[in-house]
C-alpha positions as a printed Julia matrix, in Angstrom:
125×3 Matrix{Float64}:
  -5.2    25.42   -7.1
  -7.06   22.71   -5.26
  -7.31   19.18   -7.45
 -10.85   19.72   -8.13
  -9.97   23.04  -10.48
  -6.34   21.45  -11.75
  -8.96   18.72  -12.85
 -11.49   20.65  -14.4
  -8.66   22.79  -16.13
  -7.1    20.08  -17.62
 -10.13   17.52  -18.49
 -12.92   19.95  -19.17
 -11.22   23.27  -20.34
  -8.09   21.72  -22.11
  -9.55   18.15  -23.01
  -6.36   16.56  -22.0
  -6.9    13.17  -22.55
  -6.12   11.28  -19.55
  -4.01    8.21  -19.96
  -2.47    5.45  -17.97
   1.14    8.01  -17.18
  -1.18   10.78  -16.3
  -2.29    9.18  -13.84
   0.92    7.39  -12.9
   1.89   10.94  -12.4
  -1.03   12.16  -10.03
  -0.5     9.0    -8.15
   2.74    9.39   -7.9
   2.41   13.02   -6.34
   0.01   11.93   -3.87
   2.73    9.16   -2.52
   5.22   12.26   -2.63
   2.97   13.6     0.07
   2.96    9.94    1.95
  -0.91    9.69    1.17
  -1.27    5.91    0.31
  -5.19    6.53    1.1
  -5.65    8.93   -1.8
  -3.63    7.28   -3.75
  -5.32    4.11   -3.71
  -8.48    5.71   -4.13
  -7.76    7.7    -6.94
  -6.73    4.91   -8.51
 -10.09    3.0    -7.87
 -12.04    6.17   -9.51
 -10.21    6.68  -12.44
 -10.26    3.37  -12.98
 -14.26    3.38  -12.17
 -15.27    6.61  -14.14
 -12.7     6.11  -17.21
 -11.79    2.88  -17.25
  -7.68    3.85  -17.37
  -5.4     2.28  -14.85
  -1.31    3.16  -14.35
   1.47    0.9   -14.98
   1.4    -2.05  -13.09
   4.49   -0.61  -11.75
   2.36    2.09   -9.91
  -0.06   -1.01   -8.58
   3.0    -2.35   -6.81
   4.79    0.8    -5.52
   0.86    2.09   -4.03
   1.23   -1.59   -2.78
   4.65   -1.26   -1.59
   4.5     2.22    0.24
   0.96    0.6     2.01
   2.97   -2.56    3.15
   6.25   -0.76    4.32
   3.72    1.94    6.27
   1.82   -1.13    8.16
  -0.93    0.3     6.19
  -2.25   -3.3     5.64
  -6.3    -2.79    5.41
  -4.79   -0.32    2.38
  -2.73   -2.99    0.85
  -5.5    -5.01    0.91
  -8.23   -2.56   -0.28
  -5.89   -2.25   -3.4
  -5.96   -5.98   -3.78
  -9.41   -5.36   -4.43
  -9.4    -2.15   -7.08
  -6.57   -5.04   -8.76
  -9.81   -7.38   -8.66
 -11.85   -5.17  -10.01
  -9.37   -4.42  -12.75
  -9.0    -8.08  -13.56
 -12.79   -8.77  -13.86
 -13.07   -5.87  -16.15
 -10.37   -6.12  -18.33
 -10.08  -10.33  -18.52
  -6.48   -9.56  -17.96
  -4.01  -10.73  -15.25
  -0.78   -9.02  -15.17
   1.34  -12.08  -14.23
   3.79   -9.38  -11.73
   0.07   -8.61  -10.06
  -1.03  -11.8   -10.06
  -2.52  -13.69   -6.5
   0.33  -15.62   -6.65
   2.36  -12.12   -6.83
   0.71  -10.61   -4.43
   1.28  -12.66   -1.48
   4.8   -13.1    -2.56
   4.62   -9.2    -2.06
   2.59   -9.34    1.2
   4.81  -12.01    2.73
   8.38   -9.97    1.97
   6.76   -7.15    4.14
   5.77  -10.25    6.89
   1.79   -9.78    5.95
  -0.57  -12.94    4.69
  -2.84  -12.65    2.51
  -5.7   -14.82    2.49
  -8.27  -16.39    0.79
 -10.84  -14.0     2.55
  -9.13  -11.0     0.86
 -10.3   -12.57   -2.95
 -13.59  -12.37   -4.53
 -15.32  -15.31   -5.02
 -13.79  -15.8    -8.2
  -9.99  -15.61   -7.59
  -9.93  -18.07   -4.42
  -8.6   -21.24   -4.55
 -10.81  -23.86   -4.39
 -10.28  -26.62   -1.23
């Protein structure tokens, strides 16, 4: 079945309830099929229409496949979804934190910069 029916199934017919290692798990399959895109952006919409992100363990693997695949404009539209996470939820995971993240960027020789925070996370000069 194509996602849109195993979705419906589940969520409409079944009322599964979906919760942060659900959709560790559909992440996770999407990655199995070396889609960091999809990945990334399911993780944006769930987190958009239901307000339920993974483990932050999922943040940094979707992170970690993007860097290790030189998909860097990924990486950092994930930085973002993280953002948008952050200013939703008040909450800063300290292993996703800016300081984190270009720890992360920098072990897989990226930088990440000011530019790629909302107004609200840069540093001030």
């Amino acid at each position: 079945p194509t996602m849109r029916k195993l979705w419906h199934q589940m969520f409409v017919v079944e009322q599964i309830s979906l919760n942060s290692r659900l959709v560790e798990a559909m992440i996770d399959g999407l990655l199995n099929k070396a889609n960091v895109a999809d990945s990334i952006t399911l993780c944006q919409d769930v987190w958009n229409q239901v307000g339920v992100q993974p483990p932050y363990t999922t943040h940094l693997k979707l992170l970690e496949f993007a860097l290790a695949n030189d998909y860097i404009y990924e990486a950092r539209r994930h930085v973002y979804v993280l953002q948008q996470i952050w200013i939703s939820t008040g909450e800063i995971n300290p292993k996703l934190s800016k300081p984190a993240l270009s720890h992360l960027f920098e072990y897989f020789g990226y930088e990440l910069l000011e530019e790629d925070f909302l107004s609200e996370f840069r540093d001030e000069k």
